[in-house]
C-alpha positions in Angstrom: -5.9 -5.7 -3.4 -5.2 -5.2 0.5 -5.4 -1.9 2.3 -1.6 -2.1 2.9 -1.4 -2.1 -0.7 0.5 0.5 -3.4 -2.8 -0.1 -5.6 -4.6 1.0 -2.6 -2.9 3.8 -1.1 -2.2 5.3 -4.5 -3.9 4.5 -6.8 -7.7 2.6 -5.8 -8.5 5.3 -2.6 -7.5 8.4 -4.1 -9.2 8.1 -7.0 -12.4 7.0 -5.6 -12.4 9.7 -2.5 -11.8 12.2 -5.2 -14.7 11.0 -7.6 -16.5 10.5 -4.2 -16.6 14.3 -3.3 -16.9 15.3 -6.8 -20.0 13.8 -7.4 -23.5 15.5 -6.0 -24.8 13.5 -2.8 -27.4 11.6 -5.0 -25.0 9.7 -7.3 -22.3 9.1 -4.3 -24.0 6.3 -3.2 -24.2 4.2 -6.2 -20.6 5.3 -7.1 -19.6 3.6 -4.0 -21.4 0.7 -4.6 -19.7 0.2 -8.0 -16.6 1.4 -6.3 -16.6 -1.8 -4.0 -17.6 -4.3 -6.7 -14.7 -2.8 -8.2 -12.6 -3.4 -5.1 -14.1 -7.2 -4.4 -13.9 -8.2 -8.4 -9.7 -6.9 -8.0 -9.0 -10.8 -6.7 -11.5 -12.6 -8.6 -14.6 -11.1 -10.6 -16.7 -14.4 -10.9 -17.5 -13.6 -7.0 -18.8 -10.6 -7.5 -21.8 -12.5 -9.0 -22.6 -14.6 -5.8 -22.2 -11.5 -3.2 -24.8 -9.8 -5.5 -26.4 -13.3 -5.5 -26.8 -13.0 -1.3 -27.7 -9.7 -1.8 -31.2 -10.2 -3.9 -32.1 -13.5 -1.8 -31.8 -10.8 1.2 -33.2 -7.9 0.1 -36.5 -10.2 -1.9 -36.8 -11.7 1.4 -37.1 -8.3 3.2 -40.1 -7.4 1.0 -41.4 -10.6 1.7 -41.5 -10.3 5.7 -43.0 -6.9 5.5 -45.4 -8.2 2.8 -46.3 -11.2 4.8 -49.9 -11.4 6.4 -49.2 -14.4 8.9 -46.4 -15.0 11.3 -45.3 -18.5 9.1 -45.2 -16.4 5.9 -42.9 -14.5 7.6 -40.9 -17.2 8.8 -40.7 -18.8 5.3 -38.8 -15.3 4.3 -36.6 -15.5 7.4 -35.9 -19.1 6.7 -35.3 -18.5 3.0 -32.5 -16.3 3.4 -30.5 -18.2 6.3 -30.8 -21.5 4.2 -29.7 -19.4 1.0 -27.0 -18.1 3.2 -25.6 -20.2 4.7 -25.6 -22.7 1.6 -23.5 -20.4 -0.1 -21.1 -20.5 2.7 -21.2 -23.9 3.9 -20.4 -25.0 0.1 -17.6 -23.1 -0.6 -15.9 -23.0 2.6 -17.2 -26.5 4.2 -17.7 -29.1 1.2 -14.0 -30.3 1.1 -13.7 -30.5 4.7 -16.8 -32.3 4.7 -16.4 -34.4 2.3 -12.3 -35.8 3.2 -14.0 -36.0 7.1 -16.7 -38.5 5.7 -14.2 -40.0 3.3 -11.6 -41.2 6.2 -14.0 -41.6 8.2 -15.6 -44.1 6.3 -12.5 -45.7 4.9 -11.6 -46.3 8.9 -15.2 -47.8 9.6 -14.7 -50.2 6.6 -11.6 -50.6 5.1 -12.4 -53.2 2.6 -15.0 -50.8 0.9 -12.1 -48.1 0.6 -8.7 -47.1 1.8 -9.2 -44.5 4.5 -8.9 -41.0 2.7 -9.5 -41.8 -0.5 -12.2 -40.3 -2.6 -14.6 -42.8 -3.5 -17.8 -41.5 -1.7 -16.8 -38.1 -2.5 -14.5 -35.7 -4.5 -13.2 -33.1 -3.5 -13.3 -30.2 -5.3 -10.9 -27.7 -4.1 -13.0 -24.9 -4.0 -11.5 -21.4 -4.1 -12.7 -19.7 -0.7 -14.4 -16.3 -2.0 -12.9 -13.3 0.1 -14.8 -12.6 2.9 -18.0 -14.8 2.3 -18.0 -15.3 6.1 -18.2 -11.5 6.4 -21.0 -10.5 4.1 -23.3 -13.6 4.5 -23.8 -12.8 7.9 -24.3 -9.4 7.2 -26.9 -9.6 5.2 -29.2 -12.3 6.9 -28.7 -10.3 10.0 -31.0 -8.0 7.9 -34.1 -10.5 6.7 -33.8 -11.9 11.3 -34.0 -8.1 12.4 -36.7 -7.1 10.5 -38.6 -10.0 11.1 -37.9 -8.7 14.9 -38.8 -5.4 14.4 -35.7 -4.4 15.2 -34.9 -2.8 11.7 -36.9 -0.7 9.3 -37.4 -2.3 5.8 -35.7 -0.5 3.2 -37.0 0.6 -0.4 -33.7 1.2 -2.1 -32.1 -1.6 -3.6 -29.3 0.2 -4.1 -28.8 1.2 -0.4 -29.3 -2.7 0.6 -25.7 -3.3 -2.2 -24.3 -0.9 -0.9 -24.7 -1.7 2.4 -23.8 -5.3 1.9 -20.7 -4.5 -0.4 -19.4 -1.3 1.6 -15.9 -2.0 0.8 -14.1 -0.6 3.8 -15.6 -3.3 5.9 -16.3 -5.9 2.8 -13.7 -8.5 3.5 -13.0 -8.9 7.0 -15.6 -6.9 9.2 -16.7 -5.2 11.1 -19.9 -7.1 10.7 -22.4 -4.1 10.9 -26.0 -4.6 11.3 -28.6 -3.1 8.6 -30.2 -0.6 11.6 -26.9 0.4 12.7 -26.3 1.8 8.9 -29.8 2.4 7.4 -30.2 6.7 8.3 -26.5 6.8 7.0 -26.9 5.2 4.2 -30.1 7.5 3.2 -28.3 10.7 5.0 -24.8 11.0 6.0 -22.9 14.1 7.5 -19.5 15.0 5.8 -16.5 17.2 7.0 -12.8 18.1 7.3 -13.0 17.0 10.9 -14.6 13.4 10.3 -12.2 12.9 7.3 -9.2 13.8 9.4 -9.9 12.0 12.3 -10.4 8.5 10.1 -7.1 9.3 8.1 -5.5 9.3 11.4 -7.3 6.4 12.5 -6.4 4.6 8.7 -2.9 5.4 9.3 -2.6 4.1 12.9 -4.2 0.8 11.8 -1.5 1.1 8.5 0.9 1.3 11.4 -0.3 -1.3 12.9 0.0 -3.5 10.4 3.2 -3.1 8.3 5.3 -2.0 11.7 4.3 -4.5 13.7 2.3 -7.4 12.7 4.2 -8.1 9.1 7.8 -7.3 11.7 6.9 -10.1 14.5 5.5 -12.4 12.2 9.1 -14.2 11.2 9.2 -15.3 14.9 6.0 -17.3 14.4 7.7 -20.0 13.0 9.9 -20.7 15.7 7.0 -22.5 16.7 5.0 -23.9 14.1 7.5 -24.1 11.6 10.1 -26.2 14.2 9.8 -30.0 14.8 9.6 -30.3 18.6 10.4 -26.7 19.8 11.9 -26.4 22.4 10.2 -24.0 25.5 12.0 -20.6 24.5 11.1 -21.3 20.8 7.7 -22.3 21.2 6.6 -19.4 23.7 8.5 -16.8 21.6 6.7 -18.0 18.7 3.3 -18.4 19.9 3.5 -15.5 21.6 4.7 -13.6 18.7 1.6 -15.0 16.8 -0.5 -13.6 19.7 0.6 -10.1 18.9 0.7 -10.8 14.9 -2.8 -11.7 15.1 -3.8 -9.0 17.4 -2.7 -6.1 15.4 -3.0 -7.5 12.4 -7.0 -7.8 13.3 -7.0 -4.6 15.1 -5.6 -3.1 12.3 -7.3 -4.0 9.6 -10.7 -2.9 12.1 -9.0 0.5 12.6 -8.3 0.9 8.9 -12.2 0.3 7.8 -13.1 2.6 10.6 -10.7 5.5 9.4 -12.3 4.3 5.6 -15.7 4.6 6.8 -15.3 8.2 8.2 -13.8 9.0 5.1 -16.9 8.1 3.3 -19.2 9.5 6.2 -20.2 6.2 7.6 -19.4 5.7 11.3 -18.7 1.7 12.2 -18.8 0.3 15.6 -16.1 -0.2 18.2 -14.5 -4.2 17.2 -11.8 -4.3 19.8 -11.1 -2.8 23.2 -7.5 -3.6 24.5 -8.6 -7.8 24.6 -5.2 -8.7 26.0 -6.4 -6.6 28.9 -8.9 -8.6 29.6 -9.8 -10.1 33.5 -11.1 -13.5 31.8 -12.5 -15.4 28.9 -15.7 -13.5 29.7 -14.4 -10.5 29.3 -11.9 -11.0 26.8 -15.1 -12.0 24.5 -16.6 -8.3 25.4 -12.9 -6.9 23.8 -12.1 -9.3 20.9 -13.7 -9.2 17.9 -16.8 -7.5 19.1 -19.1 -7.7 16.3 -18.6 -11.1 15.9 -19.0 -11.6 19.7 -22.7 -10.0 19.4 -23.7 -11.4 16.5 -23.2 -14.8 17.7 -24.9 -13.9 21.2 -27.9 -12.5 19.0 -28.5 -14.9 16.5 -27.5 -18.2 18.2 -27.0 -17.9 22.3 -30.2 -16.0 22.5 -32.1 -18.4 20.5 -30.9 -21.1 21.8 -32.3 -20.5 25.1 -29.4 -18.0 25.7 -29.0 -18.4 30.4 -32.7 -18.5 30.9 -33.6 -22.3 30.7 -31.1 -23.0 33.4 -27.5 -24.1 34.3 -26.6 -26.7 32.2 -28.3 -25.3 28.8 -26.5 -22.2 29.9 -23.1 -23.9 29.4 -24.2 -26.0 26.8 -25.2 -23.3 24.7 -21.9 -21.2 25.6 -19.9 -24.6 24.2 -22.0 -25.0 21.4 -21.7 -21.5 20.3 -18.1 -21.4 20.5 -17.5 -24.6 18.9 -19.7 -22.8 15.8 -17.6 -19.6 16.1 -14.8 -21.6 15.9 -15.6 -23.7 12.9 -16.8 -19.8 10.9 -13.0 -19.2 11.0 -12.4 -22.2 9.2 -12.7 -25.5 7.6 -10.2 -27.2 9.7 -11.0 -28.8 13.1 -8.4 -27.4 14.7 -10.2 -24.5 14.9 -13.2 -26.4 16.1 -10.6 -27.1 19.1 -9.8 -23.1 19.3 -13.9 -22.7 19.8 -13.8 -25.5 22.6 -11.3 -24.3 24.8 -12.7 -21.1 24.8 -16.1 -22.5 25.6 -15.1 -24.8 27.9 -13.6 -21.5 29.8 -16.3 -19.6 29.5 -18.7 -22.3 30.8 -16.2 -22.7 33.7 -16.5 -18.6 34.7 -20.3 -19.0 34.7 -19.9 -21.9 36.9 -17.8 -20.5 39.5 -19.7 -17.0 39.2 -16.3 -15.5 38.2 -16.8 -11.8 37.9 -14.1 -9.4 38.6 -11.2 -11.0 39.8 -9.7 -9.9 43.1 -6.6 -9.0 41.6 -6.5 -7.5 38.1 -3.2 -8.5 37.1 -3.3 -11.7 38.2 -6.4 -12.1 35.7 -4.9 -10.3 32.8 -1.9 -13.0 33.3 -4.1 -16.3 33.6 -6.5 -15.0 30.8 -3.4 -14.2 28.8 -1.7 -17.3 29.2 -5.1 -19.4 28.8 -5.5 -17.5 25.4 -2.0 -17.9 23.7 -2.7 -21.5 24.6 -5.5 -21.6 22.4 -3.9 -19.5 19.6 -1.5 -23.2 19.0 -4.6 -24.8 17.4 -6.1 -21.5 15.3 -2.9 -21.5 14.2 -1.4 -24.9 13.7 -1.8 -27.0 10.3 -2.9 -29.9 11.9 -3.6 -31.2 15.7 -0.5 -33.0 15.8 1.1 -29.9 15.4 -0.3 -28.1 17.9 0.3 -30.8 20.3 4.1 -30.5 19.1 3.9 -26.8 20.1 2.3 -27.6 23.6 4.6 -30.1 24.5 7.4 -27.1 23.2 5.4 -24.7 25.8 5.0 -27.1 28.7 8.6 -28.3 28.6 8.3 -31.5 27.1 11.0 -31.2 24.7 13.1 -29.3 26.7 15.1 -26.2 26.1 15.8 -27.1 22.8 18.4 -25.9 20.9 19.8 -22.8 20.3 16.9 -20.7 18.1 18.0 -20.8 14.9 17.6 -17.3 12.8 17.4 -16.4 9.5 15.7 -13.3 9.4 16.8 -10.0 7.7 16.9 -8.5 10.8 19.0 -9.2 13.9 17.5 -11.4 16.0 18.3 -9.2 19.2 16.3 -6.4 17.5 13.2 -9.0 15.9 12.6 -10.0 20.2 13.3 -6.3 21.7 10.4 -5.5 19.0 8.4 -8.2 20.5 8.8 -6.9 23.6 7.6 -3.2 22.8 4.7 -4.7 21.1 3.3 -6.6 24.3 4.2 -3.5 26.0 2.1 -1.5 23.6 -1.2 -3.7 23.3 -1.1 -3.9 27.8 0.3 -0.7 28.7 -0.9 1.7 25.9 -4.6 3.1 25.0 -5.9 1.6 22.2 -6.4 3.9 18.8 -10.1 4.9 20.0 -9.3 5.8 22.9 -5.9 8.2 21.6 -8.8 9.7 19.0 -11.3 10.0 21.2 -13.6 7.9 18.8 -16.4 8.1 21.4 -16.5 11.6 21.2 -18.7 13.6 17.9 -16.2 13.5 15.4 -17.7 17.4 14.7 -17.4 18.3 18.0 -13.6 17.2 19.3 -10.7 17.5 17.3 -8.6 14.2 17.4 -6.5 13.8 20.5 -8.2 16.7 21.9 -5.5 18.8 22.4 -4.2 22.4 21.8 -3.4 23.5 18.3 0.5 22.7 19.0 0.2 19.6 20.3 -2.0 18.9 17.7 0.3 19.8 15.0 3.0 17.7 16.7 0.8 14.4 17.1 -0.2 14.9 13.4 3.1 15.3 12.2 3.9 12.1 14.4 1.1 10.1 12.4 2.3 10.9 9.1 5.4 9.4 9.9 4.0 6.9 11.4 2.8 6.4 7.4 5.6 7.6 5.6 7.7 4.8 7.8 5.2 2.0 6.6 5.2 3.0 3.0 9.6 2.7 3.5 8.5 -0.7 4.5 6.4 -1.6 1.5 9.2 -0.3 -0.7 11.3 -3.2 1.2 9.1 -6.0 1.9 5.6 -5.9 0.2 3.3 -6.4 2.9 0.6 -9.6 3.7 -2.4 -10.4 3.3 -4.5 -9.5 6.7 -4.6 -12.9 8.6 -8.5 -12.8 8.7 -8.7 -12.4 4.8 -8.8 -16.4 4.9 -11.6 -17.0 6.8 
C-alpha cells in the first residue's frame, strides 16, 4: 500500500483518522501503533516481526544506559543496539551483494578453484528487502546514541517507543525523526481544524507532486538508460528527466508524511529546501534529504573526528561518509560511485574554501550539472551503463538518432511538461514555504491570505487532488522511488 494508493486515499486513511478522533486521547496512541503495523504488514506481514524485533533490542537498551552505573556499561547498551541494528540491515540488504562481490572476486583471483561468479564460497539467497529497513533502523539506534549523550530523555512507555518507531506516515521512506524531536508529542500532542487543514493541503500538494509530475516525466527516463548508446539529446533529456522524477518523487512522498503527521498531531521536520537551488555540493547537502544529511553528520562525521583533527581527516571523513551514504541507498556499487562523486566534491569545496559563490546562477548551474552527472550511476543497472549514458551526455555517441517515442502522450507535450517541471522546482517556492510551515500551524492560516483568496487557493488544491485521482483512474501510480532502499 503506497500513499498514492485507492487503498490509501479511500479506504486505509479515512478509516483510521475517523477511529483516530473517535477514540479518547488515551487509547489514540496505541490505535495508531496498531494502525501502522497494519499499514507495514499490507506488503508482507512476516516483517512486521523484525521491525518490532529492532524495536525491543532499542527500547531494552534504553533501560539499560540509564540503568548503567559505569560509563562501559553504558557503552555495552549503545554497542548492543548499533550491532543489533545494523545486523538486521546489513543481512537483508547487503548479504547477496556481499556474497556475489566475494564470489567473483575470488573466482578472478583463482580461477582453477572456481569460475568467477559462481557460488561455490557462497549462495546467495535472494533476500526480499523489507520496506524501509534503512528508515526505521536508523531511527531507532538514533535513540539508544542520544540518550547515551544526554541529548534525549529516557522513556517509560513501551508503547510510545512502537509507536514512535512504527509511526506510519514517516515508516517507509523518512523523514528519519529523532526520539527527542518526538518524545513531548508522543506523550502530549495539540489537535485542531487548522493543523488538520494545513497538512491535507500539504498531503495533497505532495499527492500532486507525485502522480502529476514525477509518475508524467518518468517515461522520458528511459531515453537514457533504457537506449544502447544514447545519443546527447536522448541522454540529457533522460537524465534530466530522472533528476526531476526523483526530486518530486522524494519531495513528495516527504510532503505527504508531513501533511500525515499534522493530521495525526505530530509535526516532522523540514527534509528538503528547493535542493536544485543550491550554490554547491555543500549546500545542496543542507537542501536534499535533510534528515539523512544530519544523521549522517551526527552519528558518523562527528565521530569520526568530524573538521577538528585537521585537513586531510576533514576530507577523508567527508569521502568516507559519502561513500557510506551512498552504499545505505543500496546494495549496488554504483551507488557506492553516486557517494564518491559527491564526496569527492564536497572535499574539493572545503579545499578551496568555497562559500558563496560570486555569482548565484552560475553556482545553481555547475551544482546542477555536477548533480545530474551523478544521478547516471544512482540510477543505472550497472557501471557500464552509466558510462553508456556519460559518453551519451558528453557527445561521445553523437546526436544519435531521432528519439524514438512510444509513450501515450505526445511527445511535444511529455518535453513541454519537462520543461515546466525544472521551471517549477528553480523558479517556484517550495510547498513549506507556499504553507507557511514555519509559521504555528494555530496561529497562521495556510497561505496566509484573506478569506477570498483563501477560498480560491483551497479550491485550487482540491483540484490539484481531484486531477491526480483522474490520473489513478488512468494509470495506477508507482511505487515512491526511495521505497527500494
Amino acid at each position: 500500500m503506497i500513499f498514492s494508493s485507492y487503498e490509501f486515499l479511500f479506504l486505509f486513511l479515512p478509516v483510521v483518522l475517523a477511529g483516530y478522533y473517535l477514540l479518547p486521547r488515551r487509547g489514540r496512541t496505541l490505535f495508531l501503533t496498531l494502525a501502522s503495523y497494519l499499514f507495514y504488514g499490507w506488503w508482507d506481514y512476516r516483517f512486521c516481526g523484525l521491525m518490532l524485533l529492532s524495536t525491543v533490542i532499542d527500547y531494552t537498551a534504553g533501560r539499560g544506559i540509564v540503568g548503567a552505573d559505569t560509563p562501559r556499561g553504558k557503552k555495552g547498551w549503545v554497542v548492543l543496539s548499533v550491532v543489533s541494528n545494523l545486523s538486521l540491515l546489513g543481512f537483508f540488504k547487503y548479504y547477496d551483494m556481499f556474497a556475489s562481490t566475494l564470489n567473483y572476486g575470488l573466482g578472478a583471483l583463482l580461477p582453477g578453484l572456481q569460475p568467477a561468479g559462481s557460488e561455490t564460497l557462497l549462495p546467495l539467497l535472494h533476500l526480499v528487502l523489507p520496506v524501509g529497513i534503512s528508515f526505521y533502523t536508523f531511527q531507532s539506534m538514533s535513540y539508544a546514541i542520544d540518550l547515551s549523550r544526554g541529548r534525549a530523555r529516557e522513556t517509560r512507555s513501551f508503547l510510545d517507543f512502537a509507536c514512535y518507531v512504527s509511526l506510519f506516515p514517516q515508516l517507509v521512506a523518512g523523514p528519519i525523526v529523532r526520539y527527542h524531536e518526538l518524545a513531548e508529542q508522543l506523550a502530549e500532542r495539540s489537535h485542531s481544524a487548522a493543523k488538520a487543514s494545513r497538512g491535507a493541503a500539504l498531503f495533497i500538494l505532495g499527492f500532486a507532486k507525485k502522480v502529476l509530475i514525477a509518475d508524467a516525466v518518468a517515461p522520458l527516463v528511459t531515453l537514457a538508460f533504457d537506449t544502447q548508446q544514447p545519443g546527447l539529446a536522448a541522454a540529457w533529456v533522460g537524465v534530466l528527466a530522472y533528476a526531476m522524477q526523483i526530486y518530486f518523487d522524494f519531495s513528495g512522498y516527504s510532503d505527504m508524511a508531513v501533511g500525515l503527521g499534522l493530521m495525526f498531531g505530530f509535526r516532522f521536520p523540514i527534509n528538503f529546501n528547493s535542493p536544485y537551488k543550491a550554490v554547491s555540493i555543500t549546500d545542496f547537502w543542507r537542501r536534499w534529504h535533510i534528515s539523512l544529511s544530519s544523521w549522517l553528520r551526527d552519528y558518523l562525521y562527528i565521530p569520526l573526528g568530524g573538521n577538528r583533527i585537521g585537513p586531510r581527516r576533514t576530507y577523508v571523513n567527508l569521502l568516507l561518509v559519502m561513500l557510506l551514504g551512498g552504499l545505505w541507498h543500496g546494495a549496488n556499487w554504483t551507488f557506492v560511485v553516486w557517494g564518491g562523486m559527491h564526496g569527492i566534491l564536497l572535499a574539493w569545496e572545503r579545499f578551496r574554501g568555497i562559500g558563496q559563490p560570486s555569482s548565484v546562477l552560475r553556482g545553481r548551474v555547475l551544482t546542477f550539472i555536477w548533480v545530474c552527472l551523478a544521478w547516471v550511476p544512482f540510477r543505472a543497472s550497472s557501471m557500464g551503463q552509466a558510462v553508456e549514458v556519460w559518453a551519451g551526455m558528453t557527445g561521445l555517441n553523437g546526436w544519435g538518432e531521432a528519439i524514438r517515442w512510444t509513450g501515450q502522450l505526445p511527445l511535444p507535450a511529455v518535453l513541454t511538461l519537462l520543461a515546466a517541471t525544472v521551471i517549477i522546482a528553480f523558479a517556484f517556492p517550495n510547498t513549506w514555504r507556499m504553507l507557511r510551515m514555519d509559521e504555528e500551524e494555530d496561529v497562521a492560516p495556510a497561505f496566509g491570505a484573506s478569506w477570498p483568496a483563501l477560498a480560491t487557493r483551497t479550491l485550487a488544491i482540491l483540484l490539484l487532488f481531484l486531477a491526480g485521482v483522474c490520473v489513478l483512474m488512468i494509470n495506477s501510480s508507482s511505487p515512491f522511488l526511495y521505497f527500494q532502499f
